[in-house]
SESEZA-273567 format. One record per residue (C-alpha): residue number from 0; x, y, z. Coordinates in steps of 0.02 Angstrom, whole numbers, plus 50000, padded with zeros to 5 digits. Layout:
BEGIN
seq/c1/c2/c3
NUM/X/Y/Z
...
// end
This chain:
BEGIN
seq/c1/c2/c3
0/47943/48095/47636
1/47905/48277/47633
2/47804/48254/47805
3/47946/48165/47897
4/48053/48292/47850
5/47946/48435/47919
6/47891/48308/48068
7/48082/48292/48107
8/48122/48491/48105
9/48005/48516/48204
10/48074/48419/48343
11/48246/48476/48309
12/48224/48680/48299
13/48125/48667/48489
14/48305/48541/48536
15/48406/48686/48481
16/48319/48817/48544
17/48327/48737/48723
18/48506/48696/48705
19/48552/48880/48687
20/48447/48953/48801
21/48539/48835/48916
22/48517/48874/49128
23/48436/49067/49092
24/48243/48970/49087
25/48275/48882/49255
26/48316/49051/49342
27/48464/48999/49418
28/48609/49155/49472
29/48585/49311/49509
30/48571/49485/49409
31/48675/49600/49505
32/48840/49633/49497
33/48937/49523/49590
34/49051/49662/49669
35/48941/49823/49650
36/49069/49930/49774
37/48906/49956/49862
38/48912/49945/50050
39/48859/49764/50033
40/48973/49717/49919
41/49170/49745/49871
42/49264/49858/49750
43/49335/49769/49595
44/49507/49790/49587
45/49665/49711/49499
46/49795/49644/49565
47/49903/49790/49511
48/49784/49911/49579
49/49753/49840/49753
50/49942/49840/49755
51/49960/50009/49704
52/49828/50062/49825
53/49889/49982/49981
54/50088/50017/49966
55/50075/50176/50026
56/49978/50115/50184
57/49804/50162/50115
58/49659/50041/50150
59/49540/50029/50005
60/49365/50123/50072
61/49196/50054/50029
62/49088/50159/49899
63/48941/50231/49949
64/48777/50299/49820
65/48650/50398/49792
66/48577/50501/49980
67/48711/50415/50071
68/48833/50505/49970
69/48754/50674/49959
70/48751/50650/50167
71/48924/50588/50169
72/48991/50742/50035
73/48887/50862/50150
74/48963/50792/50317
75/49139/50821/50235
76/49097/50987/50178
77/49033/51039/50338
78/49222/50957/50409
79/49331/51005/50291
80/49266/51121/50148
81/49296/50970/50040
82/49193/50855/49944
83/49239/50732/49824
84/49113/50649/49692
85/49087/50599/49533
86/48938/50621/49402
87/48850/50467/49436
88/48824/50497/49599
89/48948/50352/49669
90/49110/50436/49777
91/49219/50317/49884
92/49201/50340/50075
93/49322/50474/50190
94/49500/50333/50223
95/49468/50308/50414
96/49638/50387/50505
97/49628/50249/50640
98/49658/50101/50509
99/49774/50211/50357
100/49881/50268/50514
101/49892/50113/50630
102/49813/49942/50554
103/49911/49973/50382
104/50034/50100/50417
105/50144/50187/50273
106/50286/50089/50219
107/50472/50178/50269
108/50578/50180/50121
109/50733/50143/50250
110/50764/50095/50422
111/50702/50216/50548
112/50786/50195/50697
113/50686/50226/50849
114/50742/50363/50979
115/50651/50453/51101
116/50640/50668/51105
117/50738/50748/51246
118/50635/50836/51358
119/50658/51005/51381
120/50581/51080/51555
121/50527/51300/51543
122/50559/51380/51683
123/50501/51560/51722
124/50589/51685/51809
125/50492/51798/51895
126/50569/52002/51926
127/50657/52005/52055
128/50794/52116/52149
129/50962/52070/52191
130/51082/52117/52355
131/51159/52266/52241
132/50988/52337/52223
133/50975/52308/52011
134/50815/52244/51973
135/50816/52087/51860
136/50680/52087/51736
137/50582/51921/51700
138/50647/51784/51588
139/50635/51602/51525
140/50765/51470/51569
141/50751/51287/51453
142/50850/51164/51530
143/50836/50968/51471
144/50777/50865/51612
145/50812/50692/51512
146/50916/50655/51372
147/50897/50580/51209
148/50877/50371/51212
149/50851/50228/51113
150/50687/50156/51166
151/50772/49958/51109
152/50934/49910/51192
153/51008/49923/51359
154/51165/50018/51428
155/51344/49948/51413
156/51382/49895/51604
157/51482/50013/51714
158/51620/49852/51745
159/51715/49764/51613
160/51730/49591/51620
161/51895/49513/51665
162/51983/49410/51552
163/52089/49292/51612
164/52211/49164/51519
165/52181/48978/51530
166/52284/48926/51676
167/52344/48729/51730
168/52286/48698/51900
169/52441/48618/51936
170/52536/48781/51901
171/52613/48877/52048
172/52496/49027/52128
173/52653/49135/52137
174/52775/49190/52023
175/52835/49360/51934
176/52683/49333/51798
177/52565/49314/51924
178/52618/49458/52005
179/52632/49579/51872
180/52439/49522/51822
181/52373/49544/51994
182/52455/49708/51986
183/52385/49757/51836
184/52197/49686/51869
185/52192/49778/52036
186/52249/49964/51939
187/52098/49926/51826
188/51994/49890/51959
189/52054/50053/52044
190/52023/50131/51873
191/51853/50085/51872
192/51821/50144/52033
193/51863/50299/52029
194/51774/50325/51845
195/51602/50250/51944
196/51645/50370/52093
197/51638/50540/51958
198/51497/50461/51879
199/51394/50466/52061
200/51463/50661/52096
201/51392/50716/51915
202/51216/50626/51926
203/51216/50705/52117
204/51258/50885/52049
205/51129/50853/51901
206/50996/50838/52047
207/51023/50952/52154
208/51037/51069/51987
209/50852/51002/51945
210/50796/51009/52140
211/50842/51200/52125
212/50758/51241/51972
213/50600/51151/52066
214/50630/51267/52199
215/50624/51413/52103
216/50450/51364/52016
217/50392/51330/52168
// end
């Protein structure tokens, strides 16, 4: 009975010893890390953290270790007069300005509405004498060659539509209400003439004011 026993424990301590050692004798996986932050591999990050780290338009950078981060802290130094790094030798790599700036860019915390800069022509003045004899000493003259605009959107139209009431077509062409609308509609029309015509004379004086200035540079 005693040799069964020790027959049948011996059988059953090899079972168990294969049972825990599971997959790890058949080699199967691999021993690294399975995201390093290497340039082969990814940074592990939360989901908080890649959240906090992309908000602000910020990419997450690979890491980079051992020479290739002494080069890369040298090639910053030598940029900027700044490197970063930590004691194990392991820094994250310089964001890249084309992809923080333009693939991701920051987040406005309102609307920004989108309006182009005036610009503002500098025009010197060379000395010069006038017909009294006084000499005029040199001088600077800004002048804004084109306004302020919204680069979305075009401008309200120079005519405003004409409204007219719903008419029968059997109803009679002439009449005091007819006339005193016809009357009325060609005033506005005059109206808006005349506002077009003052338009023309100030864009034509706005020329010839910039076709002087040129004049003068020139």
């Amino acid at each position: 009975m005693k040799l069964s026993l020790r027959s049948v424990q011996r059988v059953i301590l090899p079972a168990v010893a294969v049972l825990l050692s599971g997959c790890s004798m058949m080699n199967i996986g691999a021993e690294d890390y399975g995201c390093p932050g290497l340039p082969n591999g990814v940074q592990c990050m939360s989901a908080r953290d890649v959240y906090v780290a992309t908000n602000n338009g910020q990419v997450p950078a690979p890491m980079v270790r051992g020479r290739e981060a002494e080069q890369h802290e040298a090639e910053m130094v030598h940029k900027t007069g700044v490197g970063k790094s930590n004691e194990s030798g392991v820094k994250q790599a310089s964001p890249n300005d084309v992809v923080d700036n333009y693939v991701a860019p920051r987040l406005p915390d309102r609307p920004v509405p989108i309006r182009t800069p005036a610009q503002v022509m500098r025009i010197w003045v060379a000395p010069w004498e006038d017909s009294n004899g006084d000499l005029n000493t040199t001088g600077y003259i800004y002048t804004e060659i084109e306004p302020r605009r919204w680069v979305v959107g075009e401008p309200m139209t120079a005519s405003d539509p004409v409204l007219r009431p719903l008419q029968s077509l059997d109803a009679p062409t002439t009449g005091i209400g007819n006339t005193a609308m016809s009357a009325e509609r060609e005033a506005r029309l005059e109206r808006q003439r005349e506002e077009r015509e003052i338009r023309q004379e100030q864009i034509q004086q706005q020329r010839e004011i910039a076709s002087q200035k040129r004049n003068r540079l020139n």
